[in-house]
ZAMI-788218 format. One record per atom (N, C-alpha, C): x negated, y negated, z. Coordinates in pm, whole numbers, padded with zeros to 5 digits, always signed. Atoms other than C-alpha are relative to their C-alpha. Last residue first. Layout:
BEGIN
XYZ/...
***
This chain:
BEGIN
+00106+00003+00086/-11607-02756+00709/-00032+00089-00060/-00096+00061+00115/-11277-02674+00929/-00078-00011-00118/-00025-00108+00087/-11525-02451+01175/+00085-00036-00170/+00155-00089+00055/-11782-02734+01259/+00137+00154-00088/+00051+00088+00138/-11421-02958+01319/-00153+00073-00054/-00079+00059+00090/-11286-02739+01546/-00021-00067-00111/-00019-00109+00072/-11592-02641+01755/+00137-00008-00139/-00080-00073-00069/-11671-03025+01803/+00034+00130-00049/-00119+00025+00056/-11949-03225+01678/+00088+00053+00039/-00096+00142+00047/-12233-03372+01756/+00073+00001-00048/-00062+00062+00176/-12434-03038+01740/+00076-00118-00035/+00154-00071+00081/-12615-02944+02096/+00054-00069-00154/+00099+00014-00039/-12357-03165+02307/-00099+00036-00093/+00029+00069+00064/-12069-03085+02104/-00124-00094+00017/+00038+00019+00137/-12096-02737+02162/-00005-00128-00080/+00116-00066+00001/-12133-02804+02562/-00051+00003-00139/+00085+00120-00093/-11799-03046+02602/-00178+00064-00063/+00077+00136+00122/-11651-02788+02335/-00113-00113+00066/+00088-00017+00123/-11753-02495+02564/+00021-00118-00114/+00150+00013-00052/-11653-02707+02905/-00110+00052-00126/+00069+00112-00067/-11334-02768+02785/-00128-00005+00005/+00001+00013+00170/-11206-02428+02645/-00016-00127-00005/-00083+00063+00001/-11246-02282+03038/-00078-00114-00157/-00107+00014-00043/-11422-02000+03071/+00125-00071+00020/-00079+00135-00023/-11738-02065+02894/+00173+00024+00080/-00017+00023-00183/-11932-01733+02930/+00052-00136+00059/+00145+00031-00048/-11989-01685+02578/-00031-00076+00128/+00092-00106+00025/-11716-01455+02504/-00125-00045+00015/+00025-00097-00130/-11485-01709+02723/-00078+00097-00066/+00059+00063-00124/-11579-01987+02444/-00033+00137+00128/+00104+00033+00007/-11503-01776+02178/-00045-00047+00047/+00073-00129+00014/-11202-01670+02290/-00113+00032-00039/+00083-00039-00157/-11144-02041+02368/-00002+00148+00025/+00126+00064-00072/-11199-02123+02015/-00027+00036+00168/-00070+00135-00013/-10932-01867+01848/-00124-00109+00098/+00000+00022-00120/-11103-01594+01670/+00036-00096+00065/-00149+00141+00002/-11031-01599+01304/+00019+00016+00154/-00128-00113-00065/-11401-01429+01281/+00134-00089-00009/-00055-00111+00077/-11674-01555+01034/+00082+00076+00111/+00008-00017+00155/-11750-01928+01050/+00065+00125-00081/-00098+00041+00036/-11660-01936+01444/+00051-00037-00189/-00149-00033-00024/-11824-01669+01520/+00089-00098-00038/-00055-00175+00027/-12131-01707+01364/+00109+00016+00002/+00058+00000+00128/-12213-02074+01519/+00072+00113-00112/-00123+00061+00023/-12107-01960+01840/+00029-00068-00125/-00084-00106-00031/-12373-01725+01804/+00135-00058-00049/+00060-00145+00187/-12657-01974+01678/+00134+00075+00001/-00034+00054+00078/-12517-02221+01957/-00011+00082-00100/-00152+00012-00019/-12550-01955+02254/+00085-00073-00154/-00033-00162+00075/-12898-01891+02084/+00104+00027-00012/+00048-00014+00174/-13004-02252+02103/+00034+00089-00049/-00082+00131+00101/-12832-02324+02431/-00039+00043-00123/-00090-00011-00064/-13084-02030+02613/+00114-00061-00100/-00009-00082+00115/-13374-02133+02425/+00123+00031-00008/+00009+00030+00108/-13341-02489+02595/+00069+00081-00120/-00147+00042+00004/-13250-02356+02914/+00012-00015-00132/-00047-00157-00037/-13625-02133+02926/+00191-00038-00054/-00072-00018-00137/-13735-02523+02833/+00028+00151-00056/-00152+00014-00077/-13932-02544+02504/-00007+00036+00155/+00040+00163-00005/-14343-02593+02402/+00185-00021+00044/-00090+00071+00069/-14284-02203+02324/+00020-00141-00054/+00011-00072+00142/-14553-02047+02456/+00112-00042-00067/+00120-00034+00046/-14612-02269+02741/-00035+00095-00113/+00027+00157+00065/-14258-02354+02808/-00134-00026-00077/-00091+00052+00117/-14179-01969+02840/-00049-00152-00057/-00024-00047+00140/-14382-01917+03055/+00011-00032-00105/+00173+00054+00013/-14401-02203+03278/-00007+00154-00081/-00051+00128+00061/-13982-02091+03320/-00170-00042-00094/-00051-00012+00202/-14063-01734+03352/+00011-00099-00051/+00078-00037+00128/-14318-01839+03671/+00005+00036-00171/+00103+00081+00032/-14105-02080+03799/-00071+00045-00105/-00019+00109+00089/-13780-01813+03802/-00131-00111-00032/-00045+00131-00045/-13994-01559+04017/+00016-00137-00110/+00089+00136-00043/-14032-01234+03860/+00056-00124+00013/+00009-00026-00098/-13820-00909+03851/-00133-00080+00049/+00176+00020-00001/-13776-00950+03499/-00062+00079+00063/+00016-00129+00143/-13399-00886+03545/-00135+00050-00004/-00042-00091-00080/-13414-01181+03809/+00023+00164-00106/+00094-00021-00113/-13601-01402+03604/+00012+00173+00131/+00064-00041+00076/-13346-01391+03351/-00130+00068+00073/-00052-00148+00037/-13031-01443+03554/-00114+00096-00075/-00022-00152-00103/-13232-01700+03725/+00022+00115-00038/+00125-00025-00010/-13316-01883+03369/-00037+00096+00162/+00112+00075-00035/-12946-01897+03291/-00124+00082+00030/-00026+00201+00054/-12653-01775+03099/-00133-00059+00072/+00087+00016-00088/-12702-01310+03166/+00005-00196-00079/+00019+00001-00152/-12359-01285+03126/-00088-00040+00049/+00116-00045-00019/-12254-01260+02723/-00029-00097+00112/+00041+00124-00070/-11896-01132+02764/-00189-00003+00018/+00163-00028-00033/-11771-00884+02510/-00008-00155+00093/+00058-00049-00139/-11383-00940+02513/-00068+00064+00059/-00024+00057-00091/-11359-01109+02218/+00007+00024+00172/-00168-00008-00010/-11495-00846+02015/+00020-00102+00066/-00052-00086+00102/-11829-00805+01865/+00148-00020-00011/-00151+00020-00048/-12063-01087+02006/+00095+00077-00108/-00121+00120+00039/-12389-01032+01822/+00104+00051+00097/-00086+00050+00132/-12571-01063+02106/-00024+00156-00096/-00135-00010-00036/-12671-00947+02447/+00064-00054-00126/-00148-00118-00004/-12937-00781+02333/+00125-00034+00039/-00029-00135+00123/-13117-01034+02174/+00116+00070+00040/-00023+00076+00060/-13206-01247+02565/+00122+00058-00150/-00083-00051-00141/-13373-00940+02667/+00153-00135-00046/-00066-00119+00032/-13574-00982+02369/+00116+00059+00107/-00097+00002+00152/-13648-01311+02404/+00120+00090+00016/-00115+00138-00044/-13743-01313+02779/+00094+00051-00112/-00037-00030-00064/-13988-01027+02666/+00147-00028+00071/-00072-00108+00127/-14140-01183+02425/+00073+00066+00057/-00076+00052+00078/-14200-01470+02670/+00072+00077-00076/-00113+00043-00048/-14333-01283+02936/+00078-00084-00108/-00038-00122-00026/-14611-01115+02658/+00134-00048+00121/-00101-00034+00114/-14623-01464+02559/+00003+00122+00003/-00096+00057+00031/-14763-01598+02921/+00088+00039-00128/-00166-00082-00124/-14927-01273+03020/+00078-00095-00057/+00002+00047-00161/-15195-01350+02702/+00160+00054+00135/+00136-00008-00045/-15282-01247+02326/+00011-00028+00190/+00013+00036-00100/-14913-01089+02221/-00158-00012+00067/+00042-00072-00131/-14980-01033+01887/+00008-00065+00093/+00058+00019-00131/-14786-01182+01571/-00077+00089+00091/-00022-00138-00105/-14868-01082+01216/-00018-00033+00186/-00108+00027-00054/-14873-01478+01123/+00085+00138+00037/-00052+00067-00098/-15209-01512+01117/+00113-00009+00052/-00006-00020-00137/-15245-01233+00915/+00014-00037+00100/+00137+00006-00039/-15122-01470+00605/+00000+00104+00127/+00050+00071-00141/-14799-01266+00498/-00145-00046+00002/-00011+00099+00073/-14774-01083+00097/-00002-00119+00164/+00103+00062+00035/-14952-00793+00294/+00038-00140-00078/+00081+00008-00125/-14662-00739+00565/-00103-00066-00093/-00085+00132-00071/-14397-00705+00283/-00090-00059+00069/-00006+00097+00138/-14633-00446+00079/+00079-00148+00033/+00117+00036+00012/-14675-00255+00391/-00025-00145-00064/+00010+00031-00100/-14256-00216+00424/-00155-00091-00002/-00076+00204-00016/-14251-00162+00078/+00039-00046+00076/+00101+00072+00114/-14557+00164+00108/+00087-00129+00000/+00101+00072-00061/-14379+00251+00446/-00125-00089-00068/-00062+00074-00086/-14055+00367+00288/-00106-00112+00097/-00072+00095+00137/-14241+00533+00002/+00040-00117+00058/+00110+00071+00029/-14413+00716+00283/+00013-00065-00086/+00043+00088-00130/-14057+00797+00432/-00152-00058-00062/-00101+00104+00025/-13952+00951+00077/-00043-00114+00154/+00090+00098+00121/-14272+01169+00088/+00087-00110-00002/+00160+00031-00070/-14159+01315+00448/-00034-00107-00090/-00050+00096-00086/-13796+01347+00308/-00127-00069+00073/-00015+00079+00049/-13941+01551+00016/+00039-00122+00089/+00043+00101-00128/-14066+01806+00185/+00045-00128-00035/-00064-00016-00108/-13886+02115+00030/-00070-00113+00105/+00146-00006-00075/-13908+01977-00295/+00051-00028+00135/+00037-00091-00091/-13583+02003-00456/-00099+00009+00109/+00118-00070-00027/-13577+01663-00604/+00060+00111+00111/-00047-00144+00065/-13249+01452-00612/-00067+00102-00065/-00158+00001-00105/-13388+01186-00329/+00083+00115-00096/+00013-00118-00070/-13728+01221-00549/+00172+00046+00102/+00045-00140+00085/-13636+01025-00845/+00018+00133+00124/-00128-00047+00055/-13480+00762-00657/+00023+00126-00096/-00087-00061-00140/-13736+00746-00404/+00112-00001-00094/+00027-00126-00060/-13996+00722-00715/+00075+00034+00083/+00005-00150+00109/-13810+00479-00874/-00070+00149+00052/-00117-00028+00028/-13794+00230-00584/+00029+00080-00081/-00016-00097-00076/-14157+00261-00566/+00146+00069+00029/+00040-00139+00035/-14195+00151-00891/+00014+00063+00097/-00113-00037+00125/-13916-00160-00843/-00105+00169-00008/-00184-00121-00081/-14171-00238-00530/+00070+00062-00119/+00064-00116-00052/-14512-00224-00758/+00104+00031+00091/+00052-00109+00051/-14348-00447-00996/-00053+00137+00076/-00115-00071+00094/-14183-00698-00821/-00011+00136-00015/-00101-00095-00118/-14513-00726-00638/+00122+00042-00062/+00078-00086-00048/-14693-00831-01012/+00066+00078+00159/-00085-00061+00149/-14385-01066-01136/-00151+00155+00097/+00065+00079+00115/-14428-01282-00764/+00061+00125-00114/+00093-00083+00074/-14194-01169-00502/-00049-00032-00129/-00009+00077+00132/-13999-01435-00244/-00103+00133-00081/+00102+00041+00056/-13965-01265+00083/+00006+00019-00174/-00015-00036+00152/-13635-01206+00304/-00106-00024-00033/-00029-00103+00106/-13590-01160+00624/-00080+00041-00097/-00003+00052+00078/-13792-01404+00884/+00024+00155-00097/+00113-00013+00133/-13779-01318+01199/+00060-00057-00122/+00020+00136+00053/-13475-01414+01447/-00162-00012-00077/-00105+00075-00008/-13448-01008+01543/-00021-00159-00011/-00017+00087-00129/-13744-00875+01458/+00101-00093+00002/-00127-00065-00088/-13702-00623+01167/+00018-00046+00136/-00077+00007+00107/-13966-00819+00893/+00137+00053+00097/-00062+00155-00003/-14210-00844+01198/+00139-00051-00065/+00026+00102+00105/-14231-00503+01280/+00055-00147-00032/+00093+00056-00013/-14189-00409+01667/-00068-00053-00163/+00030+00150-00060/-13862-00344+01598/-00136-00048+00062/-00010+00088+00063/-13908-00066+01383/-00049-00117+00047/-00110+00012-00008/-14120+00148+01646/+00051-00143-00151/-00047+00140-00038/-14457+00271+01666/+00118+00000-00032/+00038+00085-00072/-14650+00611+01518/+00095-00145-00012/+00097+00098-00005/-14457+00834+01314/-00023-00055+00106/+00121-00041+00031/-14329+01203+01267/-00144-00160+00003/+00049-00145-00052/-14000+01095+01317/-00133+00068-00063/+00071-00029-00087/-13956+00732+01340/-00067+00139+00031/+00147+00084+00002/-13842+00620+01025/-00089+00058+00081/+00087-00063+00144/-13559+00901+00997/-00132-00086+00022/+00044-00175-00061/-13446+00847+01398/-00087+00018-00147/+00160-00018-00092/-13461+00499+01318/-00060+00121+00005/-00023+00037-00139/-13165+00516+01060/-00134+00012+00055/+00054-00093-00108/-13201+00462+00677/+00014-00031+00157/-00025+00051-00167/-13080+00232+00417/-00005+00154+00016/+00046-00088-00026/-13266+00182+00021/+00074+00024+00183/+00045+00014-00134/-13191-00080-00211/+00035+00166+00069/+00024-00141-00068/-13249-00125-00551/+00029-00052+00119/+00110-00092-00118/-13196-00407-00811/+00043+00125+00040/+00032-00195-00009/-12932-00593-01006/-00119-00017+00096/+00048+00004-00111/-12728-00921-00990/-00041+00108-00038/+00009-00127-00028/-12625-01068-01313/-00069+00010+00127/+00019-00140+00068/-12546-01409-01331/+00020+00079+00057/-00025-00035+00112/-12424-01690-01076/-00089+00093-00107/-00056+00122+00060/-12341-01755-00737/+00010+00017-00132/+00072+00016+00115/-12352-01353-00608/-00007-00187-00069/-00103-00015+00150/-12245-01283-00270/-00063-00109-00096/+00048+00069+00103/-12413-01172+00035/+00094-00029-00079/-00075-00021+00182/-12313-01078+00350/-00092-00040-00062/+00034+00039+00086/-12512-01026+00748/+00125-00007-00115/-00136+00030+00112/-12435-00962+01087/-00078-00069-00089/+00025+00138+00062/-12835-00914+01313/+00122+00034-00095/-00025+00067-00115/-12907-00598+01516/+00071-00129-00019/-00112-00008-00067/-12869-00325+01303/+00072-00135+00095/-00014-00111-00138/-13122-00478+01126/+00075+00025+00064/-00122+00052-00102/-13170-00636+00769/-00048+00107+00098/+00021-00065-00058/-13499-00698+00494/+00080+00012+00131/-00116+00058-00148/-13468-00870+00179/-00023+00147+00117/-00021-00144-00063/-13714-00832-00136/+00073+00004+00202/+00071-00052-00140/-13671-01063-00346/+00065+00085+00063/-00012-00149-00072/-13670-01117-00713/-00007+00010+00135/+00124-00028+00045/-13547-01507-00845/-00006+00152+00076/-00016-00018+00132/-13309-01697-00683/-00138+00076-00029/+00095+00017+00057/-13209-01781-00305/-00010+00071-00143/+00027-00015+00160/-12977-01929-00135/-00122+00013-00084/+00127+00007+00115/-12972-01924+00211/+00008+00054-00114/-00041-00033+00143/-12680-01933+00475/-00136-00053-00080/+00042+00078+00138/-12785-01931+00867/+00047+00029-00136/-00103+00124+00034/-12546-01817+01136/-00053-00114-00142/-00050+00083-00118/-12656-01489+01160/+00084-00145-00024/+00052-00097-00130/-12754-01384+00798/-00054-00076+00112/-00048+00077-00089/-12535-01552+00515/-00072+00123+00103/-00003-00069-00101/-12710-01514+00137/+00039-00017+00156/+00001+00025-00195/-12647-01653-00094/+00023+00101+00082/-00073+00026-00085/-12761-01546-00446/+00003-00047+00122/-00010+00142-00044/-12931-01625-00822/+00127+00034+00139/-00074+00054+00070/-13044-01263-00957/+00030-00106+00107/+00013+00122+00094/-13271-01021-00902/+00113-00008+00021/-00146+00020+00089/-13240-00798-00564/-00048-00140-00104/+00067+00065+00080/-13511-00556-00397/+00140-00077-00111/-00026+00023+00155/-13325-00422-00081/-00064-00062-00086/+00078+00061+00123/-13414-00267+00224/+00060-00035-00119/-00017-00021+00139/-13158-00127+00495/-00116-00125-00060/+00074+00087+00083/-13122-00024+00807/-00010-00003-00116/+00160-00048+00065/-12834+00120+01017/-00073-00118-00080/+00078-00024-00050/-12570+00019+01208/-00099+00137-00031/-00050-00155+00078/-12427-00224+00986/-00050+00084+00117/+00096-00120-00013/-12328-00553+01134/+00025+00137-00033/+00033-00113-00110/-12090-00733+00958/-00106+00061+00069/+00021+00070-00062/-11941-01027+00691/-00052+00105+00150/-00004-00001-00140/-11823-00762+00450/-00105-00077+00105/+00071-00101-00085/-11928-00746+00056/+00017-00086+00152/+00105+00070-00030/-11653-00861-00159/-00068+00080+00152/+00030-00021-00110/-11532-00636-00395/-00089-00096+00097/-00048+00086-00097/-11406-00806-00688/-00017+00066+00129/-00044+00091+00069/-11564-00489-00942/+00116-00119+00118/-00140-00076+00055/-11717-00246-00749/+00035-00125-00002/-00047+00114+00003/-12125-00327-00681/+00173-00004-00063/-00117+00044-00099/-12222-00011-00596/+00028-00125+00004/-00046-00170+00003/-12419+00127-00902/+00092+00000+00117/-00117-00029+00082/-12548-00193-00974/+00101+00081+00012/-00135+00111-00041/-12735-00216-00659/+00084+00008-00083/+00064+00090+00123/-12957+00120-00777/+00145-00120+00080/-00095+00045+00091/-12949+00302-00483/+00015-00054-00082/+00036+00132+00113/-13154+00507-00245/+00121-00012-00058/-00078+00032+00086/-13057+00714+00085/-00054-00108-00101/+00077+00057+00114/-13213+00829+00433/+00109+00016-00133/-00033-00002+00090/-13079+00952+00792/-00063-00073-00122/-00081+00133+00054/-13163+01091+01095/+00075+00007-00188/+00116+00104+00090/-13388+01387+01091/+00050-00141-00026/+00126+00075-00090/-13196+01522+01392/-00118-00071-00140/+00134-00121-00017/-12872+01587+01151/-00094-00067+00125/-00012+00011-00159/-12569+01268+01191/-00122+00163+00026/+00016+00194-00036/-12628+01097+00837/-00004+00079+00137/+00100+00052-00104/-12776+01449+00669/+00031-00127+00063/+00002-00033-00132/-12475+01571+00535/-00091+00017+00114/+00096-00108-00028/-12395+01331+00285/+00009+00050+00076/+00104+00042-00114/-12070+01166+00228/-00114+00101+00006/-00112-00056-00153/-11898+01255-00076/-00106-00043+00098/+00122-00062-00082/-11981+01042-00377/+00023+00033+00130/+00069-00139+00074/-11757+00892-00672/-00067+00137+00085/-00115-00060+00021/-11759+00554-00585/-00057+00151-00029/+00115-00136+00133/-12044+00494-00366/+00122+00005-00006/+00044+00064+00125/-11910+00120-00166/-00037+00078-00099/-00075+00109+00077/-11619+00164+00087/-00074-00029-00114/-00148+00040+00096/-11604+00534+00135/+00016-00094-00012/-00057-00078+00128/-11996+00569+00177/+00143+00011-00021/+00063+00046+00092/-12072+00241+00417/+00037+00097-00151/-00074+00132+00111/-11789+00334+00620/-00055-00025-00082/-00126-00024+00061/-11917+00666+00685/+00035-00085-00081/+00032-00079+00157/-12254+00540+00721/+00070+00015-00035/+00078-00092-00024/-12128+00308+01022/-00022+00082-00148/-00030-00071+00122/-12004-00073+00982/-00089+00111-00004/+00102-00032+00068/-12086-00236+01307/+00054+00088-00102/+00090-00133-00028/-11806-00355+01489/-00063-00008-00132/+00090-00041+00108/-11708-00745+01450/-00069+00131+00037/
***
């Protein structure tokens, strides 16, 4: 599963439209869309990481498949992906319209304070998507008009104003949240935890069969760190209420999960990509966490 790059994104879905020539500039890159407007008749949209970002505001009744979860949802929302995280969609039933909007870091970041991934909406096992009453609707869909207005605007700053557009339905995501649930690291124990995670993250998604993800236990983790396994373990358990092994299994499963729904990968290529080596020990392991066997989770 490689990442689907701008290129690909403009010769498989803008009919009509030559590639821009800001995707590889130092301002990064930026782009609006009306969804209609690339939705090409039996096209189905790619099971992939992209590697870039993207916003979308989408009516209409669909599923959605990001990581190993599938969610259906109806009504306006406003969805939110990351390089980091394989996603599709596809439509169950009516019309599908909206906006959406994809950009690279380099464009977000230039001239600003902090980083994507430290927002909540672009944290890898966060929470995407958000439900929008008839009043938010409204004030995204207007901002979506203004970046679609301005994106074929002369105005020699316009990429500046198009980034504060970008940070008004970013904002607007953040305020429909209680603050309670804007995390902060308050102590050492979940500042080592977040940490764990994220270290953890990078070794996924699994792209090819012969990616191997290496770091498998709470040593390998510790040792990275460059702190003593006890203390990441009592970490971790203390901000989590899990084992360090626990998370470990839970992420391996998420993955293996993924792969075996959306690649035609054979099981013990999926086993040896997640450090199972012998096509024994990963069913023995996947049927442990799920009660069932990789074979029969993919036949379903």
């Amino acid at each position: 599963m490689k990442p689907e790059t701008l290129t690909q994104f403009y010769t498989d879905n803008i009919t009509n439209s030559d590639t821009p020539q800001n995707i590889s500039n130092g301002i990064g890159h930026f782009n609006v869309f009306r969804l209609e407007d690339c939705l090409l008749p039996g096209k189905q949209v790619k099971y992939t990481r992209r590697d870039y970002y993207k916003i979308s505001l989408i009516r209409g009744n669909i599923l959605y498949h990001y990581a190993d979860k599938s969610i259906e949802i109806s009504g306006t929302t406003l969805m939110f992906f990351n390089p980091q995280v394989p996603y599709t969609w596809e439509t169950i039933s009516g019309d599908t319209t909206g906006c959406f909007c994809i950009f690279t870091e380099s464009f977000f970041t230039e001239g600003m304070r902090g980083a994507l991934n430290e927002l909540p909406m672009f944290t890898v096992g966060s929470k995407p998507s958000y439900i929008l009453n008839k009043t938010q609707e409204d004030a995204v869909m207007a901002t979506f008009e203004k970046m679609l207005t301005e994106i074929n605007s002369d105005y020699t700053f316009k990429y500046d104003l198009l980034r504060s557009y970008l940070n008004e339905i970013i904002h607007l995501a953040l305020k429909t949240e209680p603050a309670e649930n804007l995390y902060e690291h308050p102590n050492a124990n979940s500042r080592t935890t977040a940490i764990f995670k994220e270290l953890l993250e990078r070794q996924f998604p699994i792209e090819t069969p012969a990616q191997r993800f290496t770091m498998r236990s709470a040593s390998d983790f510790a040792t990275s760190l460059s702190i003593h396994v006890n203390h990441l373990n009592r970490a971790v358990k203390h901000t989590t209420g899990k084992t360090t092994t626990v998370l470990i299994g839970e992420r391996i499963i998420a993955e293996a999960k993924a792969l075996l729904k959306h690649t035609d990968w054979n099981i013990s290529e999926i086993g040896r990509s997640l450090g199972f080596e012998e096509a024994a020990h990963f069913n023995n392991f996947f049927k442990k966490q799920t009660s069932t066997i990789p074979s029969h989770y993919r036949s379903v």
